[in-house]
MISE-952376 format. One line per field, with one value per residue (C-alpha): x, z, y. Coordinates in nm, 3 decimals. Layout:
<nodes>
c1 c(X, ...)
c3 c(Z, ...)
c2 c(Y, ...)
</nodes>
This chain:
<nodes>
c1 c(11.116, 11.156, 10.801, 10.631, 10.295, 10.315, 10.146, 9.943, 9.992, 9.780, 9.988, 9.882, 10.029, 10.045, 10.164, 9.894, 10.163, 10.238, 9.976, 9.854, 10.161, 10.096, 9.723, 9.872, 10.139, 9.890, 9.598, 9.886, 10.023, 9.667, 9.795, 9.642, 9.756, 9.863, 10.108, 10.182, 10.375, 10.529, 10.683, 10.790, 10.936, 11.129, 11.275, 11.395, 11.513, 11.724, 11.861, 11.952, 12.128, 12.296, 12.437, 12.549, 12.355, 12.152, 11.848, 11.904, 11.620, 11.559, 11.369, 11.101, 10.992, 10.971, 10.769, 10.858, 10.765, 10.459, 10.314, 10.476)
c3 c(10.041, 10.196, 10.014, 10.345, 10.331, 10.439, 10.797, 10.776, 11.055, 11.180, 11.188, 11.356, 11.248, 11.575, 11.449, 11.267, 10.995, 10.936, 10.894, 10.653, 10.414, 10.371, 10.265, 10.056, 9.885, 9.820, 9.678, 9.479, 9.331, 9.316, 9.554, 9.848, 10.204, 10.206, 9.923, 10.006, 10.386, 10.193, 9.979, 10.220, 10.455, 10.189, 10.104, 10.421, 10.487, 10.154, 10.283, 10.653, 10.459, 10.158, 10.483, 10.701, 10.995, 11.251, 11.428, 11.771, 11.998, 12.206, 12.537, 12.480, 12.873, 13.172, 13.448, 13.780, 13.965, 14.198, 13.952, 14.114)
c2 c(7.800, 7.452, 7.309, 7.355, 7.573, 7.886, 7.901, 8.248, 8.533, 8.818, 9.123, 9.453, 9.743, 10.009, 10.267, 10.504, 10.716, 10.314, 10.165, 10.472, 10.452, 10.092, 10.129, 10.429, 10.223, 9.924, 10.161, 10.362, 10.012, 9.820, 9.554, 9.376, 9.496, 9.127, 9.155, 9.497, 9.423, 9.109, 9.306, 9.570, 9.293, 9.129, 9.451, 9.535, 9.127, 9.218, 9.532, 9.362, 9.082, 9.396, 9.550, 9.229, 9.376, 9.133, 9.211, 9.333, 9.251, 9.556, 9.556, 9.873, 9.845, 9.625, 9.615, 9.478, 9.193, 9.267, 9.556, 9.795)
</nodes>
């Protein structure tokens, strides 16, 4: 890291099957739900950078102006 701390961040998992597998995988491993998405985010950081991809952002809906 750059010696910086480490702001913390609230994550909120919405998907149920997700959020499940992650409090399998920490209860299977004896790890925190804390270290437990680290981990799983660095692995999939590691496999992003293995394959030279980039994130794409994706628009998942819009709404238009006036509510309509």
């Amino acid at each position: 890291m750059n010696g910086q701390p480490v702001k913390p961040i609230a994550l909120r998992l919405t998907d149920h099957s997700i959020a499940e597998r992650v409090q399998d995988l920490s209860a299977q491993h004896g790890l925190s739900l804390n270290m437990t998405v680290n981990m799983l985010l660095g692995y999939a950081f590691n496999k992003v950078d293995e394959e030279g991809k980039e994130f794409t952002p994706v628009t998942v809906f819009e709404t238009k102006e006036g509510g309509e």
